[in-house]
C-alpha positions in Angstrom: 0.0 0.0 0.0 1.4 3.4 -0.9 0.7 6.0 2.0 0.3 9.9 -0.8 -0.2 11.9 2.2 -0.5 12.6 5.6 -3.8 13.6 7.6 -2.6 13.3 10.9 -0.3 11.1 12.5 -2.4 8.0 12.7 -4.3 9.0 9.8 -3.2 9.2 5.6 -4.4 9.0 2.4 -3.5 5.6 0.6 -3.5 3.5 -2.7 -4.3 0.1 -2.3 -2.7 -2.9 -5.1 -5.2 -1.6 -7.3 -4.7 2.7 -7.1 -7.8 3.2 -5.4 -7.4 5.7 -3.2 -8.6 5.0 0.6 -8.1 6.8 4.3 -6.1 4.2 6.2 -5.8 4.4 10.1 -2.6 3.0 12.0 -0.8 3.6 14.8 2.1 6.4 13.6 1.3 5.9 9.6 1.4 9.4 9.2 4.9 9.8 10.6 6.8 9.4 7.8 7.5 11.6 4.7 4.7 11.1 2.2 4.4 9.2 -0.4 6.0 6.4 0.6 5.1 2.4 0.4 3.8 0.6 3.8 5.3 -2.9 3.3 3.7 -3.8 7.1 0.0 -3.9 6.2 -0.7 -5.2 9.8 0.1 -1.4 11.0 -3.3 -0.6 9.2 -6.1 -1.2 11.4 -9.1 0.4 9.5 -9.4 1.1 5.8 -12.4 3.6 4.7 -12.9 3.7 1.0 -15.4 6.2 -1.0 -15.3 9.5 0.8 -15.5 12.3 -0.9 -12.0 14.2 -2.1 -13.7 17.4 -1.0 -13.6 16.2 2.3 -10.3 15.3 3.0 -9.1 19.3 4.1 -12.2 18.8 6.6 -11.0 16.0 8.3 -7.4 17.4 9.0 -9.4 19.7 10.7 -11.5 17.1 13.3 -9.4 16.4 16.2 -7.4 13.2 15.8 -8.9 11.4 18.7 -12.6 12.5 17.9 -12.0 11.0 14.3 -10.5 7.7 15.6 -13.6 7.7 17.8 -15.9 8.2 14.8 -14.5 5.8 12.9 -14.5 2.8 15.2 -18.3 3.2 15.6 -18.8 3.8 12.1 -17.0 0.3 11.7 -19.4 -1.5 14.5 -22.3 0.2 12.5 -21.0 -1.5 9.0 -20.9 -4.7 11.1 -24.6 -4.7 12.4 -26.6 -2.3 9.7 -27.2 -5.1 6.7 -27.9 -2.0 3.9 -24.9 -0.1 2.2 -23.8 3.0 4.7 -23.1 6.2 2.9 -19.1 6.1 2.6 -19.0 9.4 4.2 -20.6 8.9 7.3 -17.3 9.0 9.2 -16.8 12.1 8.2 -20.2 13.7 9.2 -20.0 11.5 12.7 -17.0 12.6 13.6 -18.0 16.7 12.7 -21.5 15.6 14.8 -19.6 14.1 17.9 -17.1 17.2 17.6 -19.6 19.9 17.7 -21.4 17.9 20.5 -18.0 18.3 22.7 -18.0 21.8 21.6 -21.6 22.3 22.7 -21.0 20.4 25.9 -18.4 22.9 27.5 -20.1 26.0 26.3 -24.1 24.7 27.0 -23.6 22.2 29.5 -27.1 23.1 31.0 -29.3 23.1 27.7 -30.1 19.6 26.5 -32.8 18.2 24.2 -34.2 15.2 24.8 -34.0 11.6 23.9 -36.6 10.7 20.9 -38.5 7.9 21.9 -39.9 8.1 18.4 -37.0 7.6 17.1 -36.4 4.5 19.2 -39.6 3.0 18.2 -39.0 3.5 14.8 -35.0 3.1 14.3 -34.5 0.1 17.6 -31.0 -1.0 16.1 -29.8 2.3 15.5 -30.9 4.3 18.8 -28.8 0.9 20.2 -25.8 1.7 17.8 -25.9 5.7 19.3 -26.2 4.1 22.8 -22.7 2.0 22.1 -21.6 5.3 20.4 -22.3 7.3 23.4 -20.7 4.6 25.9 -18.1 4.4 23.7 -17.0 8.2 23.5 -17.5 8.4 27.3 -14.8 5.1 27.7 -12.1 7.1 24.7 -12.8 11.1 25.5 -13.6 10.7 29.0 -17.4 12.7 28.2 -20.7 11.7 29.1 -22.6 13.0 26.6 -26.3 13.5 27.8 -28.9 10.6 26.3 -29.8 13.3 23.7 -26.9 12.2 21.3 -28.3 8.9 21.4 -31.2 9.7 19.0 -29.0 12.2 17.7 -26.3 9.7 16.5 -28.6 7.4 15.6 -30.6 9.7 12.9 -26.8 9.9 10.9 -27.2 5.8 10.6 -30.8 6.3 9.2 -29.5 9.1 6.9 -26.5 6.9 6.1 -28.9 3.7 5.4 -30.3 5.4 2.4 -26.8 5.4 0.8 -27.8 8.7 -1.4 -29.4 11.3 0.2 -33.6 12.0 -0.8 -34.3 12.8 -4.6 -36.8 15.0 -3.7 -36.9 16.5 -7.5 -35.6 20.0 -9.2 -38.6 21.6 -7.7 -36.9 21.0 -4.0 -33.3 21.5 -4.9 -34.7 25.1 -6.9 -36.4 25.8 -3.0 -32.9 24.8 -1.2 -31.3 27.5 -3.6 -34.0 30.0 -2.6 -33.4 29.2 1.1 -29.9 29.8 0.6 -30.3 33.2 -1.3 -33.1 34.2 1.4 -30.0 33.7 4.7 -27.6 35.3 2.2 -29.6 38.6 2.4 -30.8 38.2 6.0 -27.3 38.6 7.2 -25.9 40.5 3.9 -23.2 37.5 3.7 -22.1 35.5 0.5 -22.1 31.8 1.3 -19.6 29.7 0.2 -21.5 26.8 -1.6 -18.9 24.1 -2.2 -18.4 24.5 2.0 -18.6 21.7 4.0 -21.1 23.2 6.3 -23.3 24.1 2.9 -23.7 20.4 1.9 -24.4 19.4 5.2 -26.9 22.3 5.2 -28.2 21.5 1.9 -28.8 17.9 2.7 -30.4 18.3 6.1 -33.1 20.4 3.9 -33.5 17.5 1.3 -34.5 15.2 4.7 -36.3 18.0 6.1 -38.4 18.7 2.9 -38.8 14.4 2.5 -40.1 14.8 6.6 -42.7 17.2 5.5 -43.7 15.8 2.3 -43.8 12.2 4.7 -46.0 14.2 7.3 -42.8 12.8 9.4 -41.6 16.1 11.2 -39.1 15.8 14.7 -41.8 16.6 17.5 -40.1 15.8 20.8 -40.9 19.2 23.0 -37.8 20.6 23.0 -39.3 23.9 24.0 -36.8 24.5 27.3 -34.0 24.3 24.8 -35.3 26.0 21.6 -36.1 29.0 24.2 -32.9 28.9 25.8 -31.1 29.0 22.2 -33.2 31.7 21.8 -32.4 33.6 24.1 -28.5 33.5 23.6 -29.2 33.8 19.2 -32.4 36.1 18.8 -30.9 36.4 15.0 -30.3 33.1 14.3 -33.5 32.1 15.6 -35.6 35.2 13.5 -33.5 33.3 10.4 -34.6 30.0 10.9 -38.1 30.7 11.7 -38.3 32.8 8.5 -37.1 30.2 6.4 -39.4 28.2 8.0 -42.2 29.9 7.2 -41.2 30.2 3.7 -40.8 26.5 3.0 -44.7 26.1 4.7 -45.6 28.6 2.5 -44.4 26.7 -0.5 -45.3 23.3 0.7 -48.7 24.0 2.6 -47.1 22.4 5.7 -46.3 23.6 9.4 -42.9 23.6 10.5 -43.0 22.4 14.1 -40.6 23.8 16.7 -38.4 21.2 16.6 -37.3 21.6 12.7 -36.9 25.7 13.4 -34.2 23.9 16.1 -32.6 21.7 13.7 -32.4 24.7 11.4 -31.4 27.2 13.9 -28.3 24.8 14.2 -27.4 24.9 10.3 -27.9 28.4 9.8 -25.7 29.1 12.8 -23.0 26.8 11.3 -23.2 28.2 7.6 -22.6 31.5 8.8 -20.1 31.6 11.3 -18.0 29.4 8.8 -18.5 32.2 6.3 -15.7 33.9 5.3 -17.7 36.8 5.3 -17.5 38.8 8.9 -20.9 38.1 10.7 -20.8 40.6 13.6 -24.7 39.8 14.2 -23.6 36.1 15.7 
């Protein structure tokens, strides 16, 4: 195997036997000067093939141990889930399980709560984010609250479908307007080959599928949507906005819980801008 570059030290970009290109993890990999060829294959101990090239500057940027994390549940999901995983669910785990350490030391006291919907509906996955919870509480030493439970367990459902929703030109025509709408709210230009974007752009292709499904997140968050209110009047005003705009279009009623989910995007979108945002 020919390690082509470094991503951190236990991480690099590979070519298998047969040039395709992979991210190999192994203790120290990344040490050496890239490229070089690993003769010891038994220093790899998890291969991830399929994720997007875009990506790869991302991933330098997830702490090492949050994306070792990531990946060893992503591997326990592969095991257990019999239907193809989307080949970058590693990725959007490990940014998930990142920003959920980030929100744990700066909102320790606002939590949502566990979706027994979602259990009911999803029982091996809300099981897969309960070993993914355990799991980052045994590695980072952080008891995430039962909340990340359904919340990792909605990436496998997402992940199941391999590609995300086809929802039509129509919807990706209304994911452009939404975008053009929160680029004049806060007089920004979004960058829309980000990171952030796509994750923004495909939470609104699940979100639009929810609503066209009648299947909209209802668990009475209202404690926390208030409280993240309360600290981001703007990015809340946003997000119900858009909100209203999409049940405008569609017929539908956003619940609370979807102007959350959105509040969380559009907060992410902007403050990755490259575009000052002194309203955040």
């Amino acid at each position: 195997m020919k390690v082509i570059k470094k991503i951190n030290n236990n991480v690099a970009l590979c070519l298998d036997g047969n040039d395709n290109e992979l991210i190999a993890f192994g203790k120290g990999i990344g040490f050496p000067v890239a490229p070089y060829e690993l003769s010891d294959l038994s220093q790899i101990s998890m291969t991830f093939y399929r994720i997007d090239r875009n990506l790869y500057k991302f991933i330098q940027e997830i702490p090492e141990n949050v994306f070792e994390v990531a990946a060893l549940i992503v591997k326990k999901a592969q095991s257990e889930i019999k239907s193809n995983l989307n080949p970058n669910l590693v990725v959007g785990l490990s940014d998930h399980i990142n920003f959920a350490l980030i929100r744990m030391q700066n909102y320790k006291e606002m939590q949502m709560l566990f979706s027994y919907d979602v259990q009911q509906l999803y029982p091996k996955e809300t099981e897969l984010g309960r070993y993914a919870v355990r799991l980052i509480q045994e590695k980072l030493n952080v008891q995430l609250p039962d909340s990340e439970i359904t919340n990792i367990a909605m990436h496998f459902v997402n992940a199941e479908e391999e590609r995300e929703p086809d929802e039509g030109t129509a919807a990706e025509a209304l994911i452009l307007e939404i975008a053009d709408k929160i680029e004049e709210f806060y007089s920004i230009a979004i960058d829309r080959k980000d990171f952030n974007y796509n994750r923004f752009a495909m939470h609104l292709r699940y979100y639009l599928k929810r609503v066209k499904d009648e299947s909209q997140f209802k668990d009475d968050n209202a404690s926390f949507i208030q409280a993240i209110r309360d600290l981001n009047p703007q990015v809340y005003e946003c997000a119900y906005m858009i909100g209203e705009f999409i049940d405008q279009r569609l017929n539908s009623k956003s619940t609370e819980d979807e102007i959350l989910y959105l509040m969380m995007h559009i907060y992410r979108i902007v403050r990755n801008s490259k575009i000052e945002n002194k309203g955040l």
